[in-house]
C-alpha positions in Angstrom: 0.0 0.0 0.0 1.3 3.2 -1.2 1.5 5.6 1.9 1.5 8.5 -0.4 3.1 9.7 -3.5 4.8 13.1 -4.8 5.8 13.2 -8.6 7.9 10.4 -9.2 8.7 9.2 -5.4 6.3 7.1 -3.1 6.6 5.5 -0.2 5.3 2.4 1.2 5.0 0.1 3.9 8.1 -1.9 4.9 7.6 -5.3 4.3 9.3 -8.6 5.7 10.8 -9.1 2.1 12.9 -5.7 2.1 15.1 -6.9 4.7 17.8 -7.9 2.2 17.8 -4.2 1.0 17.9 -3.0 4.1 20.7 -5.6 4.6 22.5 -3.7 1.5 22.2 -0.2 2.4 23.5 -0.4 6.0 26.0 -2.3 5.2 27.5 -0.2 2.4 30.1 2.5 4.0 28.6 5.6 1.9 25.5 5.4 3.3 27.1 4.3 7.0 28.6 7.3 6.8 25.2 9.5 7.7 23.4 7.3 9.0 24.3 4.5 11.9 27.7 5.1 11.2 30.8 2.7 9.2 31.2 1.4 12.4 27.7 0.2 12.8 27.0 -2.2 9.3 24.3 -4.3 9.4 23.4 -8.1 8.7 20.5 -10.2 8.7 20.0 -10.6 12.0 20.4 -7.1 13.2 17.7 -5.8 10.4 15.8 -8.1 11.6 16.4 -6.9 15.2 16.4 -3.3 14.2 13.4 -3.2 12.0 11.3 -5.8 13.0 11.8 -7.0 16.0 11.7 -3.9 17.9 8.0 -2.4 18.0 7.6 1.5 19.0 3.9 2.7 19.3 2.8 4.8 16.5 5.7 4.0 14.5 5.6 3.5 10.7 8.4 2.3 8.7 8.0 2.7 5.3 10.2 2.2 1.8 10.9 5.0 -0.8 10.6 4.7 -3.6 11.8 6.6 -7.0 10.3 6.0 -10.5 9.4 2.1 -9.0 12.6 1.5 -7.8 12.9 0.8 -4.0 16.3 3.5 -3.0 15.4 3.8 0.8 13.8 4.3 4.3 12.2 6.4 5.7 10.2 6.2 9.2 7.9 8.7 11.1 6.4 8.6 14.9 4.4 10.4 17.7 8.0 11.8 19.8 7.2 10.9 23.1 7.3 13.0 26.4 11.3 12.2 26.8 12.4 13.6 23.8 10.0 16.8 24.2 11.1 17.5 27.6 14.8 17.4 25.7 13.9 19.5 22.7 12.5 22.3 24.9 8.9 20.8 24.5 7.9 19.6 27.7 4.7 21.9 27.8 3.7 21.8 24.1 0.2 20.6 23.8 -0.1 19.4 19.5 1.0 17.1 18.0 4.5 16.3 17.4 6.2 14.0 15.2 9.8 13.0 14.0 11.3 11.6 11.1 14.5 10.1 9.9 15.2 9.1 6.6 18.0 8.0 3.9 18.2 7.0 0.5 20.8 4.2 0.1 21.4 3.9 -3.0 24.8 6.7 -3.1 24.1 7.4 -6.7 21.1 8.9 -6.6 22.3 11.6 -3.6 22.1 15.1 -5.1 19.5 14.9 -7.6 16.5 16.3 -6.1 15.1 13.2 -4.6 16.0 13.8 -1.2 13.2 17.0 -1.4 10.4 15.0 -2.7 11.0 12.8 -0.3 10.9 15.7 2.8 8.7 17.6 1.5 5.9 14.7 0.7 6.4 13.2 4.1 6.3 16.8 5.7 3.0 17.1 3.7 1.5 13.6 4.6 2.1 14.2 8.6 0.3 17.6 8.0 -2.7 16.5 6.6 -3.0 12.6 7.2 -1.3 12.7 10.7 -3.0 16.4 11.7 1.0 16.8 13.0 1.2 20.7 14.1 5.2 20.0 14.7 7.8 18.0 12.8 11.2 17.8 14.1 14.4 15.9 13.1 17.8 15.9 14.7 20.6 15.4 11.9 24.2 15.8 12.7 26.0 19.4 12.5 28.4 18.4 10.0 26.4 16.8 7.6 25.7 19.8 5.3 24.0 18.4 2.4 21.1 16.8 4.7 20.8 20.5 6.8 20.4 22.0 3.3 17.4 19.9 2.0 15.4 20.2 5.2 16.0 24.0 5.4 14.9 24.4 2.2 11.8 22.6 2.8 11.0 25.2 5.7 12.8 23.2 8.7 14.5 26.1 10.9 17.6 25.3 13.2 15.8 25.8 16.7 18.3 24.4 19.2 21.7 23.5 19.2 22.2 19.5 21.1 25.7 18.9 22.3 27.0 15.8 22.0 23.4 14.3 21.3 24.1 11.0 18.9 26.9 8.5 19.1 28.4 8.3 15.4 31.5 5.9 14.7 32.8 6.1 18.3 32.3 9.9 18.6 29.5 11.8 20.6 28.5 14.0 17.5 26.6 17.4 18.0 23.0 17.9 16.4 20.6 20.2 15.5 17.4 20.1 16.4 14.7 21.0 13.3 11.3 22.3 13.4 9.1 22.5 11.1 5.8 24.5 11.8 2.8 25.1 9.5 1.9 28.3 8.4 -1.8 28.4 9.3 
């Protein structure tokens, strides 16, 4: 089932079947690189750990796809009271949901893609969801990523120190809102 669609790119659900693409994009070291980390490559079994074994309420894991083509993940979810309280949240009464996404196959990286893909999902958790906040926390220093969701209309809103463990290194983050005009 198609979760929803913008131009060429969809996304649907993921399915037991994609685990061996899952398998192949965290295991290659371009896409380790932003996301898990080239320390962190994933087999079978910790796919299978990581994607299907572990259940999060509210969350939906879902594969992109680009002119029928599965290139990557992407997942969305309600962020819970932790995370707010983190974010500078902890009294915001909407509705507030994350994302994280990559597209794994490297060759496909600067093309465009990365937009439909933000910009559809930012669109579906608008209207589908009724989401009245969407945050995301990449790394500082990964530039091309920061780009994309700024131009979107994400806005840098807090600075978190030392906030993810990335190959060995407690990496900085920023924290990114995105708020509809209404």
């Amino acid at each position: 089932m198609i979760l929803f669609q913008n131009g060429d790119l969809s996304v649907r659900r993921l399915e037991q079947e994609d685990a061996p693409l899952l398998v192949r994009w965290l295991s290659d070291p371009a896409v380790l690189e932003y996301y898990e980390g080239r320390d962190c490559p994933h087999d079978l079994e910790r796919v299978q750990t990581h994607f299907y074994e572990s259940e999060e309420e509210g969350l939906y894991r879902g594969i992109v796809q680009f002119m029928g083509q599965d290139i990557g993940y992407i997942q969305f979810y309600p962020v819970g009271r932790e995370e707010l309280t983190e974010y500078g949240y902890a009294d915001y009464t909407g509705k507030v949901y994350g994302m994280d996404q990559f597209i794994g196959e490297p060759q496909l990286w600067s093309q465009g893609i990365g937009s439909l893909l933000v910009g559809g999902m930012v669109k579906h958790l608008l209207e589908a969801e009724q989401a009245d906040l969407i945050v995301m926390d990449p790394q500082c220093w990964n530039h091309r990523a920061l780009r994309v969701y700024e131009k979107i209309g994400f806005v840098r809103s807090k600075l978190l120190p030392e906030h993810e463990l990335h190959e060995g290194e407690w990496r900085d983050c920023w924290l990114l809102t995105y708020t509809p005009a209404h």
